[in-house]
C-alpha positions, -999 to +999 in steps of 0.1 A: +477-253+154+459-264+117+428-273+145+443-295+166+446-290+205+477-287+221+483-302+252+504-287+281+530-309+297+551-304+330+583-319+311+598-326+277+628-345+269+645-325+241+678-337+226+689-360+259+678-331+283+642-330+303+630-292+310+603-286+329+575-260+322+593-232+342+624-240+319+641-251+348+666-279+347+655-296+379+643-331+364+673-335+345+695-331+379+673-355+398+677-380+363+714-375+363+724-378+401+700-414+400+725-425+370+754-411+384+743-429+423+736-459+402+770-466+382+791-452+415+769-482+431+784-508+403+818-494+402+821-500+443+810-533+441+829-542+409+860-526+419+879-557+436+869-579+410+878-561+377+911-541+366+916-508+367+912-504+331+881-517+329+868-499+359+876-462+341+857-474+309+828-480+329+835-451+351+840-431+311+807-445+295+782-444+329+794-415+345+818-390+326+791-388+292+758-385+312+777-354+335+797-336+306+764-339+278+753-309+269+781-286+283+793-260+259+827-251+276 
């Protein structure tokens, strides 16, 4: 393009999501369930310590955005 070289890359992160060269949504998954394992890990441990109330805005802002981004429906 304009003489400049292109490189190829395995994955792109494009507006939040990471697609893969086969346009497969594979690394976005594995990037997901890791954040989704990770906040389930705080919320366990936090949950005798914290209210309720609290607990659901973390579960709202760690888990519920990074699972619903992106979903159309």
């Amino acid at each position: 393009m304009n003489s400049h070289l292109i490189s190829r890359t395995e994955c792109v992160k494009y507006l939040g999501g990471i697609i893969d060269d086969k346009l497969n949504w594979k690394p976005h998954i594995t990037l997901v369930k890791m954040q989704v394992s990770k906040a389930s890990g705080i919320i366990c441990k936090f949950r005798h310590y914290i209210p309720f109330r609290s607990l659901k805005t973390v579960y709202y802002s760690l888990v519920y955005s990074p699972l619903r981004y992106a979903i159309t429906s």
